[in-house]
MARSE-344165 format. One record per residue: z, y, x of N, C-alpha, C, O in turn; residue in one letter. Coordinates in steps of 0.02 Angstrom, whole numbers, plus 50000, padded with zeros to 5 digits. Atoms other than C-alpha are relative to their C-alpha. Layout:
! MARSE-344165
NODE    n.w    n.v    n.u   ca.w   ca.v   ca.u    c.w    c.v    c.u    o.w    o.v    o.u  r
NODE      Z      Y      X      Z      Y      X      Z      Y      X      Z      Y      X  A
...
! end
This chain:
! MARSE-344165
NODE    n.w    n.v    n.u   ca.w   ca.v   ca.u    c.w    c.v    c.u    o.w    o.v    o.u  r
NODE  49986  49995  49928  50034  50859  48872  50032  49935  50025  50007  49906  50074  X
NODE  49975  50073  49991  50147  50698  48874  49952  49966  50012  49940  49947  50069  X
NODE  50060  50056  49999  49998  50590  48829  49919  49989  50054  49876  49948  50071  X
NODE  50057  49991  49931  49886  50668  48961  50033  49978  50067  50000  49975  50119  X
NODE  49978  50023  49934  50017  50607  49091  50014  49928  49998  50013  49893  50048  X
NODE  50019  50078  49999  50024  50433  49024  49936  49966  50037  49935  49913  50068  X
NODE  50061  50022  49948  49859  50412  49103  50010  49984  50068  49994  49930  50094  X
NODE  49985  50016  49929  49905  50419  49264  50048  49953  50004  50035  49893  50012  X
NODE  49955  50064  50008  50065  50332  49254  49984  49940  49951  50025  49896  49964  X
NODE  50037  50069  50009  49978  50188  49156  49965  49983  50052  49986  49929  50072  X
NODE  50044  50004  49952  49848  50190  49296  50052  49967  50038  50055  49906  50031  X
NODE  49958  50039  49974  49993  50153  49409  50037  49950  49972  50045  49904  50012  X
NODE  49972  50052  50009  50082  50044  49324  49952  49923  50004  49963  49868  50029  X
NODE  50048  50053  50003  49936  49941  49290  49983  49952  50067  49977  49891  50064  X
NODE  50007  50046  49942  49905  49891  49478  50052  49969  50029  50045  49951  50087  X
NODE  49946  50021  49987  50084  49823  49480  50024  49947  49955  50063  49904  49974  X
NODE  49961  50036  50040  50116  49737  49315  49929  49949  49949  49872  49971  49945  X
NODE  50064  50007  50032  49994  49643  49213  50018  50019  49916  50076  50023  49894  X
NODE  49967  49955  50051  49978  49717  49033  50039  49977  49969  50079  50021  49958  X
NODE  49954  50019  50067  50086  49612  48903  50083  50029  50043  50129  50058  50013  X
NODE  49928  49989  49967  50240  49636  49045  50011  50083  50003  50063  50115  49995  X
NODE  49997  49916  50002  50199  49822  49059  50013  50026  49929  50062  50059  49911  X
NODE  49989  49976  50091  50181  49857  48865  50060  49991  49989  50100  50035  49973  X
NODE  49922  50035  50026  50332  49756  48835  50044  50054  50035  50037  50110  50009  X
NODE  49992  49945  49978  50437  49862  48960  50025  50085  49988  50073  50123  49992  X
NODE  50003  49916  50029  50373  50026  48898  50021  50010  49948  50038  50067  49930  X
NODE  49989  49987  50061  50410  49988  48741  50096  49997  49980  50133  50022  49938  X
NODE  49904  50022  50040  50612  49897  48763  50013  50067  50035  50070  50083  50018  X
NODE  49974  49941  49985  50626  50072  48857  49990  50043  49946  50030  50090  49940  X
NODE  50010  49936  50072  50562  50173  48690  50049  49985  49970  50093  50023  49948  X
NODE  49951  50016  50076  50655  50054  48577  50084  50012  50012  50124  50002  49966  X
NODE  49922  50003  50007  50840  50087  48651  49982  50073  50002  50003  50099  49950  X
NODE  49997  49914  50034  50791  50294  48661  50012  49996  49946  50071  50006  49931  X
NODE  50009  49978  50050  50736  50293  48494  50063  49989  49953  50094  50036  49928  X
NODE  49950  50018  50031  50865  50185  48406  50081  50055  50039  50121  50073  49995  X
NODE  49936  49949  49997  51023  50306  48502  49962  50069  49961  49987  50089  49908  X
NODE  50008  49948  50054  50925  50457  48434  50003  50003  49939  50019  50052  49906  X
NODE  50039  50001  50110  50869  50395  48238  50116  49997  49993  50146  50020  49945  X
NODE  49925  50015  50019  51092  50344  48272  50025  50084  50003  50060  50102  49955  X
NODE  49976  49931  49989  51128  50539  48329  49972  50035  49936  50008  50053  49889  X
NODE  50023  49971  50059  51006  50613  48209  49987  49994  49923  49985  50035  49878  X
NODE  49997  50019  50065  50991  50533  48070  50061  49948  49964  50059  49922  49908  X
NODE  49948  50053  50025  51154  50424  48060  49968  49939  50014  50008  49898  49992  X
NODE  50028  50054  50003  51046  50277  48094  49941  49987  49952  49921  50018  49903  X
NODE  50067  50020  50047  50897  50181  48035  50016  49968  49911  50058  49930  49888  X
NODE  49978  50018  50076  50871  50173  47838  49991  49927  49988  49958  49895  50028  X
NODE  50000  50079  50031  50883  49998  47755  49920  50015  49986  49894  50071  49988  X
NODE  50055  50002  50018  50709  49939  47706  49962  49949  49963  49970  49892  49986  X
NODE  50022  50046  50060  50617  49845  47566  49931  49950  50047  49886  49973  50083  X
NODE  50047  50038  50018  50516  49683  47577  49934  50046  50034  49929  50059  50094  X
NODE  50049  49944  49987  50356  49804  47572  49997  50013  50058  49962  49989  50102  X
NODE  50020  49958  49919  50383  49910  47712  50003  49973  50053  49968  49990  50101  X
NODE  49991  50050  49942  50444  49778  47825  49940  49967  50015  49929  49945  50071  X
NODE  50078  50024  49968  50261  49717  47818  49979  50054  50027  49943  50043  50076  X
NODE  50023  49920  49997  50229  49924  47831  50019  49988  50078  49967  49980  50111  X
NODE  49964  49990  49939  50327  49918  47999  49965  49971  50043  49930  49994  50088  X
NODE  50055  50048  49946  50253  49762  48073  49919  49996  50028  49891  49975  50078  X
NODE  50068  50000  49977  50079  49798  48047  50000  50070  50040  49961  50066  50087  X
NODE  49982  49930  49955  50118  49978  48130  50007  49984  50085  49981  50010  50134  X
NODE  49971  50003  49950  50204  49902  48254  49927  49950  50061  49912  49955  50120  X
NODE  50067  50021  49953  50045  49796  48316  49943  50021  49989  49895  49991  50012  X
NODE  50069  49968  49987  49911  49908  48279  50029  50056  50073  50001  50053  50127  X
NODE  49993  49958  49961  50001  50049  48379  50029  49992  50085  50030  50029  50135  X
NODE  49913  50003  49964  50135  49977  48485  49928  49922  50047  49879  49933  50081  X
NODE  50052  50042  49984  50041  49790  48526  49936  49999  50028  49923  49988  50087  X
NODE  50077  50001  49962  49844  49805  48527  50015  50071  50025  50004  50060  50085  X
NODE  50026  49931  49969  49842  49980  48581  50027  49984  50077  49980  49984  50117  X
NODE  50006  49975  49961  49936  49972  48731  49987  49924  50051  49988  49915  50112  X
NODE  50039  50061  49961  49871  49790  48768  49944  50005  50017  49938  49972  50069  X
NODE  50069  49948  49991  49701  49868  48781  50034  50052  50039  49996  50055  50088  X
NODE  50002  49924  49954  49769  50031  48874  50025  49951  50066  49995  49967  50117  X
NODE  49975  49999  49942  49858  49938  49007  49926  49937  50019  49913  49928  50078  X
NODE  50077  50065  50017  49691  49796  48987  49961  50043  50065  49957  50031  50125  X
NODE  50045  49972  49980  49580  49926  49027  49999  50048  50064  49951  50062  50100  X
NODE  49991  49954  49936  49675  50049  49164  50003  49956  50044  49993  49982  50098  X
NODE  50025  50043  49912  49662  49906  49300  49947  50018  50018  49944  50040  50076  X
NODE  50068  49985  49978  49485  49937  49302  49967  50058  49994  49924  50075  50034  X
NODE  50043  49950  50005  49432  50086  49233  50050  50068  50019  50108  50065  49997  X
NODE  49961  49960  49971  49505  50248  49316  49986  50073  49925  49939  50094  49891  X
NODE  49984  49945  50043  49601  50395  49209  49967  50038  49951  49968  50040  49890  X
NODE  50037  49958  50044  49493  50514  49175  49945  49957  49958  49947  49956  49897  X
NODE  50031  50039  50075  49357  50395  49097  49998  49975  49946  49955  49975  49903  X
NODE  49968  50005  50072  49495  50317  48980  49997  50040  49956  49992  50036  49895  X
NODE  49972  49948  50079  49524  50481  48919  49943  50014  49980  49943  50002  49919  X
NODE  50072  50017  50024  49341  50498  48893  49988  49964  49912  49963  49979  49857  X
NODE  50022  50062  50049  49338  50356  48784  50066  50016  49943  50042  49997  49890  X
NODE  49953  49980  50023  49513  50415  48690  49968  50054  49963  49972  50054  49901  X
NODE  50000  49943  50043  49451  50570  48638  49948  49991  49948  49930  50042  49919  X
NODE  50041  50026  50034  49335  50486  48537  50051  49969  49901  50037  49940  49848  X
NODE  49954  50020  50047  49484  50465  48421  50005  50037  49935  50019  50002  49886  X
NODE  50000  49940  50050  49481  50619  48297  49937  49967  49951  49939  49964  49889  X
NODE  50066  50004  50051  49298  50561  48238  50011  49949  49958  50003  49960  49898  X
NODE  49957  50056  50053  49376  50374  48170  50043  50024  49951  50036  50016  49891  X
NODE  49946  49999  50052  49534  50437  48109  49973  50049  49948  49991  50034  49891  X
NODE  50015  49945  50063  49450  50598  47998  49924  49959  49955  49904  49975  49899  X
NODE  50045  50040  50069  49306  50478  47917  50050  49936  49980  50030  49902  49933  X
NODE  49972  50049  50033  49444  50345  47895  50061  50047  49954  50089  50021  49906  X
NODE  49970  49956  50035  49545  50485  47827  49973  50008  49914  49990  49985  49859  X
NODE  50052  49999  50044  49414  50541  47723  49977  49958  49947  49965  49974  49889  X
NODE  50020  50060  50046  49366  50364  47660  50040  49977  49946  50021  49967  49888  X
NODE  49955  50011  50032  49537  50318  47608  50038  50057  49981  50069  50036  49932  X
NODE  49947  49970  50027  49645  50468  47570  49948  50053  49981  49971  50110  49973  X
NODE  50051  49934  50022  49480  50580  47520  49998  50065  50017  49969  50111  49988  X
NODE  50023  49943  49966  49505  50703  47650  49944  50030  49995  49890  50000  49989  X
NODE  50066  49958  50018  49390  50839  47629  49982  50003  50080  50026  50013  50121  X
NODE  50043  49982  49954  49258  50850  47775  49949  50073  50006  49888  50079  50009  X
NODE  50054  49936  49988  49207  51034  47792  49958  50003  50045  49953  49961  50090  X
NODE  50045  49971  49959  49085  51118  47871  50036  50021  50082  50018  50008  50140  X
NODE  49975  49981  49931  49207  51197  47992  50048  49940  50013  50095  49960  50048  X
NODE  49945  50042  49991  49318  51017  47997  49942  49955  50069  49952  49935  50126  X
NODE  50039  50042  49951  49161  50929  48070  49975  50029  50067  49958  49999  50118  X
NODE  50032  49981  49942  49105  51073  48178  50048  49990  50055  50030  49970  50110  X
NODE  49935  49985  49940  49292  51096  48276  49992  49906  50009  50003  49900  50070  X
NODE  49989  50059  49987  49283  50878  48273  49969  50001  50060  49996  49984  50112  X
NODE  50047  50010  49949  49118  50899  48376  50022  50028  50060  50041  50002  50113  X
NODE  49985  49938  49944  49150  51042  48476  50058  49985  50044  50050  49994  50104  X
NODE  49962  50015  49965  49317  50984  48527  49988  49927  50052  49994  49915  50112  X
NODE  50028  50073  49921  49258  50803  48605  49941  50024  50013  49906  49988  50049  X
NODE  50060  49965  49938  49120  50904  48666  50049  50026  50046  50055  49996  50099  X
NODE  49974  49974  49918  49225  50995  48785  50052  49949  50025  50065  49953  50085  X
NODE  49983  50055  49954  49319  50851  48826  49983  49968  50037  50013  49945  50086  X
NODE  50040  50060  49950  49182  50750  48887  49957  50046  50054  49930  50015  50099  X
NODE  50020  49939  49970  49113  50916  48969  50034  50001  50054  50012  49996  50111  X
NODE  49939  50008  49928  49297  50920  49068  49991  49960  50039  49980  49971  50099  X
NODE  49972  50052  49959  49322  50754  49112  49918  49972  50051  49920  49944  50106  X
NODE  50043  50020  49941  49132  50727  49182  49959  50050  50046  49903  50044  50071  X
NODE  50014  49963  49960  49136  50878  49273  49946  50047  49991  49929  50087  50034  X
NODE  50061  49960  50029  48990  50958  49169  49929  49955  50027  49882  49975  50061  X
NODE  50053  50039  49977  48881  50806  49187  49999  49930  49956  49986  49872  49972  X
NODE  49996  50053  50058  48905  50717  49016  49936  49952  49993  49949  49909  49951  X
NODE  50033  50040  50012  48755  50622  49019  49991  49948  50051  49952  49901  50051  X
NODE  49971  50061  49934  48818  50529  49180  50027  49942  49951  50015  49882  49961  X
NODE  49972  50079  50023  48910  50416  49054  49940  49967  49972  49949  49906  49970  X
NODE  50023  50060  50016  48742  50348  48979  49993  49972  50051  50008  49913  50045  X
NODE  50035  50039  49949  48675  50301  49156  50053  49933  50005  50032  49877  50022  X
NODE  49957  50063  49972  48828  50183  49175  50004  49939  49970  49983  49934  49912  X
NODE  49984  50060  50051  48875  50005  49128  50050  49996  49969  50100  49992  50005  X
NODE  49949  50003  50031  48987  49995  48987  50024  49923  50015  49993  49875  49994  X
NODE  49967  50045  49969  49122  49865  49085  50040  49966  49928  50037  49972  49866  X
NODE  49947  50032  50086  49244  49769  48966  50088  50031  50012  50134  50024  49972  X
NODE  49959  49959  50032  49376  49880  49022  49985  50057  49973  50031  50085  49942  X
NODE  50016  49953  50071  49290  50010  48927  50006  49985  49956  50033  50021  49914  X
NODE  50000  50015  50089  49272  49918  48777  50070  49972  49995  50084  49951  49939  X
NODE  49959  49999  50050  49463  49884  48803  50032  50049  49993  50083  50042  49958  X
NODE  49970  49959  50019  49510  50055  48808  49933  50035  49941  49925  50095  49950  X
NODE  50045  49991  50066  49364  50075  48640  50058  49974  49975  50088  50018  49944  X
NODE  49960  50034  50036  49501  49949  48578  50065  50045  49988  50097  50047  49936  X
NODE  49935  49944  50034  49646  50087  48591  49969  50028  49957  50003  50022  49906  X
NODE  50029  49944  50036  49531  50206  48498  50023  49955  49913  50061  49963  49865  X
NODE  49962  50050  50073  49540  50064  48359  50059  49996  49974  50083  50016  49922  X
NODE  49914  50008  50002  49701  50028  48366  50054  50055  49965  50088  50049  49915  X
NODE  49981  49930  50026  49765  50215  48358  49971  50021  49951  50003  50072  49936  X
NODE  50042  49975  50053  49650  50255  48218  50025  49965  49917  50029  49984  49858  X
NODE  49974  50038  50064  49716  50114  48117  50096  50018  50009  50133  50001  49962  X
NODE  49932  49984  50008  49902  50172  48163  50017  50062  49979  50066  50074  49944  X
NODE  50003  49930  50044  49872  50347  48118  49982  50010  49926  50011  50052  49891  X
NODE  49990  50006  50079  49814  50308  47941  50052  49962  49963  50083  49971  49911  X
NODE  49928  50059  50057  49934  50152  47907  50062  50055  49995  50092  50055  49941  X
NODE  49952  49953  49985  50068  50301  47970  49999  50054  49951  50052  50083  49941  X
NODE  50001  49937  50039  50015  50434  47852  50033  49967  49927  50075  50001  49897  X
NODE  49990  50015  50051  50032  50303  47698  50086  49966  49997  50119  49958  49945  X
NODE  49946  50007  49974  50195  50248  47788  50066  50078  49987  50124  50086  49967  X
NODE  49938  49955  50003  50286  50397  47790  50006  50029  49936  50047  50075  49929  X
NODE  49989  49964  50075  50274  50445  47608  50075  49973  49970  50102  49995  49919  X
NODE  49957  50041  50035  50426  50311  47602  50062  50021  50073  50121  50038  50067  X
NODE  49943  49990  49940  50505  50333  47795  49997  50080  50056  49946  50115  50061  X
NODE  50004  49914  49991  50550  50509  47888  49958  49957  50084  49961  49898  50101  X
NODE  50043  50031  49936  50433  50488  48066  50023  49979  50041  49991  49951  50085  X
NODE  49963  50034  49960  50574  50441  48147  50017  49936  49998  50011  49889  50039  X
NODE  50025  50083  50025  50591  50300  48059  49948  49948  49990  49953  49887  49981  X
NODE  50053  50040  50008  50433  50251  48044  49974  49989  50095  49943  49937  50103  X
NODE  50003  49996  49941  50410  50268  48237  50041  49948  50055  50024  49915  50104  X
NODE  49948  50055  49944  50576  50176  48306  49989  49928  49961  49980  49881  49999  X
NODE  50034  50065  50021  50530  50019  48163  49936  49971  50048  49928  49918  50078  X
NODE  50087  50013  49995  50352  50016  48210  50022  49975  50089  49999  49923  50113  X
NODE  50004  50010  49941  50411  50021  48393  50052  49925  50023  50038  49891  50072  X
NODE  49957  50066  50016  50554  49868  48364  49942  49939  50000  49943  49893  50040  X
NODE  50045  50057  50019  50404  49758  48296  49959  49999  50077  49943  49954  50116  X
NODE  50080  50002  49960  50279  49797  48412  50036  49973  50079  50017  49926  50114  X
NODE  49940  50062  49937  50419  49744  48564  50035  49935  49991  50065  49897  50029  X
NODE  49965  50104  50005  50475  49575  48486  49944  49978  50004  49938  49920  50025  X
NODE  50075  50039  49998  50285  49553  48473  49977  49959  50046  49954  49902  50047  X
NODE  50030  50015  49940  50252  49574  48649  50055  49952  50050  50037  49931  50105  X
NODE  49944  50035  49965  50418  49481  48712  49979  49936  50022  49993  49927  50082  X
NODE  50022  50031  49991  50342  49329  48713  49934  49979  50046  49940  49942  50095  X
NODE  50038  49995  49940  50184  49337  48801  50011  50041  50059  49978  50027  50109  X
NODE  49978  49979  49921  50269  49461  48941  50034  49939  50020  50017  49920  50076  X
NODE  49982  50046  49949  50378  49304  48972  49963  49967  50038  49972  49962  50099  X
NODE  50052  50049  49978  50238  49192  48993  49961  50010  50058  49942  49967  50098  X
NODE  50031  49983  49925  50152  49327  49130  50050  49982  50039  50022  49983  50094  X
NODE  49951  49991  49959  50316  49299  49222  50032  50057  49990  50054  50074  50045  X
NODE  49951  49941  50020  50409  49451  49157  50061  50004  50062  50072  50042  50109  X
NODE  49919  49999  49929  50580  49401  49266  49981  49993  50039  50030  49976  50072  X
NODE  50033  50020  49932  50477  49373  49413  49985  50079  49996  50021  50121  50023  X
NODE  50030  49932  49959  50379  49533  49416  50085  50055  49996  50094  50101  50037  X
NODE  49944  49934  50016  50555  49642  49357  50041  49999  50074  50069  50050  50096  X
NODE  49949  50012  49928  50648  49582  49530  49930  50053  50055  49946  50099  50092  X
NODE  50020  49949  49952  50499  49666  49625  49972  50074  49989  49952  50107  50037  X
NODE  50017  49958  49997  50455  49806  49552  49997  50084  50016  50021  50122  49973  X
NODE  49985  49934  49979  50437  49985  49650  50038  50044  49940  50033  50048  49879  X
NODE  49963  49932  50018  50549  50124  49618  49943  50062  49963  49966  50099  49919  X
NODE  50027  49983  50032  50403  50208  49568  49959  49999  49953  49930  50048  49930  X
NODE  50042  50035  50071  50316  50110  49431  50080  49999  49953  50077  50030  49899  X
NODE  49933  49971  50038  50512  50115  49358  49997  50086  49984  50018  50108  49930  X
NODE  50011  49915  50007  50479  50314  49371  49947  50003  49931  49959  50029  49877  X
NODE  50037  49994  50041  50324  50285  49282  50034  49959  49937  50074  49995  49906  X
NODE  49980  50001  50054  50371  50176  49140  50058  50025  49959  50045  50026  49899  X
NODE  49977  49937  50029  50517  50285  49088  49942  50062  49984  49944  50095  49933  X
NODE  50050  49928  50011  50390  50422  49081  49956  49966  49940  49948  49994  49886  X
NODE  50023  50050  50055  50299  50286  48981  50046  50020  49930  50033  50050  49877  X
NODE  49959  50037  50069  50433  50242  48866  50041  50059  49975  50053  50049  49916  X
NODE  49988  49945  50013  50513  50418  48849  49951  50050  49968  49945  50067  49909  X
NODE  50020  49943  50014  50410  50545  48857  49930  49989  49978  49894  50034  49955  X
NODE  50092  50014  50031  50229  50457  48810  50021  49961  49946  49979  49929  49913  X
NODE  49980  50057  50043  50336  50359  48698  50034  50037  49909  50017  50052  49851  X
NODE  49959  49949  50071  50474  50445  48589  49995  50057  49992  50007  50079  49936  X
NODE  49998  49926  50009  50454  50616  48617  49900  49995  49958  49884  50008  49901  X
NODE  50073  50005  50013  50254  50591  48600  49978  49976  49925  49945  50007  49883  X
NODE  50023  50050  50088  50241  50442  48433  50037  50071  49964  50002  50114  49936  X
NODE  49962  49938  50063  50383  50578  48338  49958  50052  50016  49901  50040  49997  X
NODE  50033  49934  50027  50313  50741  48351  49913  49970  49984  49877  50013  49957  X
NODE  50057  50025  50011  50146  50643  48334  49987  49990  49914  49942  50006  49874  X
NODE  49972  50035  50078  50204  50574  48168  50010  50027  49974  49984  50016  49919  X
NODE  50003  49963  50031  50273  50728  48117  49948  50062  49988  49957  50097  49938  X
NODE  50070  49978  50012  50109  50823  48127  49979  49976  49964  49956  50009  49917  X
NODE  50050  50040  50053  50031  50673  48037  50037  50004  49925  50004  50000  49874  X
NODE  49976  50005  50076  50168  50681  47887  49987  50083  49964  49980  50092  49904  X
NODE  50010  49949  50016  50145  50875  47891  49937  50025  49987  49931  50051  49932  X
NODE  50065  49973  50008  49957  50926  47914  49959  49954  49980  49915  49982  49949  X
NODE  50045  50059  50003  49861  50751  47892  49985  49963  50059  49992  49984  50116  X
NODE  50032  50027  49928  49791  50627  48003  49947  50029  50038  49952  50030  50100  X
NODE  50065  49976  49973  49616  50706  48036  50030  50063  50039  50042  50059  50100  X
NODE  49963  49955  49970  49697  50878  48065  50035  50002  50069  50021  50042  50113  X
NODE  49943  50026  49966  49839  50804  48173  49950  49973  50098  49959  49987  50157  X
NODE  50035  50046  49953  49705  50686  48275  49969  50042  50034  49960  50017  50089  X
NODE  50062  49953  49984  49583  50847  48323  50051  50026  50075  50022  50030  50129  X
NODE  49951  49990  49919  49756  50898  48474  49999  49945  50041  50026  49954  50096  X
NODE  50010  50055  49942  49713  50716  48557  49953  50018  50040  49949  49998  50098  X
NODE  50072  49963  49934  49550  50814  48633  50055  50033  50051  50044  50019  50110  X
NODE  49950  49972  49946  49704  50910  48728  50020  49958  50070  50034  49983  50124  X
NODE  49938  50056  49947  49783  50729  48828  49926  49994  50057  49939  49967  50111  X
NODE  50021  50014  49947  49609  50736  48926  49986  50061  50041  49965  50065  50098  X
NODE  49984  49920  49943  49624  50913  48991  50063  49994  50036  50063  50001  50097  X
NODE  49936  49981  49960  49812  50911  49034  49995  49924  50032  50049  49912  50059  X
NODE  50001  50062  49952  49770  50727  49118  49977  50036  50063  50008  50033  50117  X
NODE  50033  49960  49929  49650  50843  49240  50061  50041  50038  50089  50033  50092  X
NODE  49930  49957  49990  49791  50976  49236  50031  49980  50047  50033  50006  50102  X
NODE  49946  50033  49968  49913  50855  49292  49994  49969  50051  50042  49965  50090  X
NODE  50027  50009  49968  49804  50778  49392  49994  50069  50058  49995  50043  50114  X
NODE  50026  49948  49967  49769  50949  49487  50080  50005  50044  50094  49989  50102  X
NODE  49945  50003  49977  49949  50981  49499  50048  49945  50056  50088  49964  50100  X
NODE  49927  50061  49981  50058  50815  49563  49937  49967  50062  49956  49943  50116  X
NODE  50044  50023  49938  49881  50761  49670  49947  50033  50018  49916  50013  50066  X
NODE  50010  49940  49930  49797  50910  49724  49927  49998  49975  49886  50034  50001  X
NODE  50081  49977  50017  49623  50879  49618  49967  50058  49987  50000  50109  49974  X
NODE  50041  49931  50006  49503  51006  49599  49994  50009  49912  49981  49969  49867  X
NODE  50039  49984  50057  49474  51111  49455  49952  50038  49988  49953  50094  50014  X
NODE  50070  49947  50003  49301  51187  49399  49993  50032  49948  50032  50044  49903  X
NODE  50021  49938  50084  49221  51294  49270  49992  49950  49958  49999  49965  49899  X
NODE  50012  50024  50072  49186  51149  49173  50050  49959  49969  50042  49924  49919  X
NODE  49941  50003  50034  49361  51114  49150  50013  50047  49932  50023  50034  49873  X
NODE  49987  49945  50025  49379  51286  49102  49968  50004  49931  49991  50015  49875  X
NODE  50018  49983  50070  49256  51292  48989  49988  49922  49960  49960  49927  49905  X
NODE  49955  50064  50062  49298  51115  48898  50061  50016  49972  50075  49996  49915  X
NODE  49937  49976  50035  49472  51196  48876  49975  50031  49952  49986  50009  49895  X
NODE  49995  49981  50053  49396  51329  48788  49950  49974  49946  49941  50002  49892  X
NODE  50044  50049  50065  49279  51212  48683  50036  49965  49957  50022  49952  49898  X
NODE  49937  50041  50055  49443  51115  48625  50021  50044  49987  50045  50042  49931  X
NODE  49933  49937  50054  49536  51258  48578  49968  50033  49943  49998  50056  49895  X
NODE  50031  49965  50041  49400  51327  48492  49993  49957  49932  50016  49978  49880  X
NODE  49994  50055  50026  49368  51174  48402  50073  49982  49980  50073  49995  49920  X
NODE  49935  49980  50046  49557  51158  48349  50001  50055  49953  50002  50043  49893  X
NODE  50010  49949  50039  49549  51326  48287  49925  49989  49968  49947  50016  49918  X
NODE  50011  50040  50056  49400  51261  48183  50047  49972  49942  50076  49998  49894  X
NODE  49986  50062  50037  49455  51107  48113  50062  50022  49944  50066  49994  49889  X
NODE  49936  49972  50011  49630  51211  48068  49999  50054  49961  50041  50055  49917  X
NODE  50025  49952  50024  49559  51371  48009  50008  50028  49954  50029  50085  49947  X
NODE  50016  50006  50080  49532  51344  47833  50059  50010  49964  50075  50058  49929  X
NODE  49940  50011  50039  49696  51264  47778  50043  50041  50019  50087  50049  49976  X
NODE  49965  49937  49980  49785  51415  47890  49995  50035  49959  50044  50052  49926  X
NODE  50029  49936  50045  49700  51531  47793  50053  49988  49935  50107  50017  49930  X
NODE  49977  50029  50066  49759  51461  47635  50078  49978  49997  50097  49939  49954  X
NODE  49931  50015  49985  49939  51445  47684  50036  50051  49981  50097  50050  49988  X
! end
């Protein structure tokens, strides 16, 4: 639900900030949450070896870096719902890169709930007129929100082999440290202190909402799904962020909803319950 309202508030932010200054931003707002919570909850962040400190950094710019240099890339141009379009495309990477490297098993019912669920996603979001996206031209902010899909796909597996060593909190507020010293540098270069003196009261609304609630609340329980059920498993609830984008959308600006919302909801749910099924059973 978080991640379906990042859409929009990326969307806005995007026509205000250009991306390295926006990423950056979203992220020094994650990294002071996270670090007072990992200090409340966990006493603070654990010490960390050599090793993981590469573990962290490459985390920190697959997830943190390219991803939302590509998301904020691509929301100038390409509007909400089509991102998420192209997002929910995420489950099918991460469970054959799953698969490849950690020898996730690919059932029968893992692949049908994969399908079925970005079937009713792309069902929702084009209004029950999915074959509207071949007619179009794939722009190059499509291919840079294809580049989140990457991005997240490779942060959800480096994350699974990651947390065998750090709890998701830790692996979440690191990953999110790197991935904001990353971007520090090229936000200066857009003019960072220039755009921060003008920016609306409500793009400040939005990136808190960013850096909070699409940020820390969203990467942790994200993370802890992925250390608990797997990545593939875990990845199959991202078909959810382009329904509650409509949702939210319906709610806060008054869009319409149709039957083929309705019935994309129940194509993802059904499809979760797939993909989930099995290993329930067996619990």
């Amino acid at each position: 639900m978080f991640w379906g309202g990042t859409f929009t508030a990326g969307r806005i932010v995007s026509q205000h900030l250009p991306p390295f200054s926006a990423a950056f931003l979203r992220f020094f707002i994650a990294t002071l949450c996270l670090v007072y919570l990992v200090r409340k909850l966990e006493g603070g962040l654990p010490s960390i070896n050599p090793g993981q400190v590469i573990q962290v950094v490459i985390l920190g710019m697959a997830g943190v870096f390219a991803y939302n240099v590509f998301f904020f890339t691509g929301l100038q141009t390409v509007e909400a719902g089509r991102a998420a379009v192209i997002v929910a495309t995420n489950p099918i990477f991460i469970a054959l890169l799953a698969a490849l490297l950690f020898k996730e098993s690919l059932g029968i019912f893992k692949i049908m709930g994969i399908l079925l669920s970005v079937s009713g996603a792309i069902l929702a979001i084009t209004r029950g007129h999915p074959f509207h996206l071949l007619s179009e031209v794939v722009s190059m902010g499509d291919l840079a929100i294809a580049g989140c899909v990457l991005s997240w796909a490779a942060y959800s597996i480096l994350g699974k082999y990651s947390m065998s060593r750090l709890s998701p909190q830790a692996a979440v507020t690191y990953s999110c440290i790197a991935g904001t010293v990353a971007l520090f540098v090229p936000a200066m270069g857009e003019g960072l202190l220039t755009f921060i003196r003008t920016i609306p009261l409500v793009v400040w609304v939005c990136l808190v909402y960013l850096g909070y609630f699409g940020t820390v609340l969203g990467f942790t329980w994200y993370y802890q799904a992925v250390k608990s059920i797997g990545p593939s498993r875990a990845s199959i609830f991202i078909n959810f962020v382009p329904l509650f984008a409509i949702v939210i959308g319906f709610v806060l600006l008054g869009e319409s909803v149709d039957l083929s919302l309705i019935i994309g909801a129940l194509m993802v749910s059904s499809g979760v319950y797939l993909a989930n099924r099995v290993r329930s059973a067996k619990a």
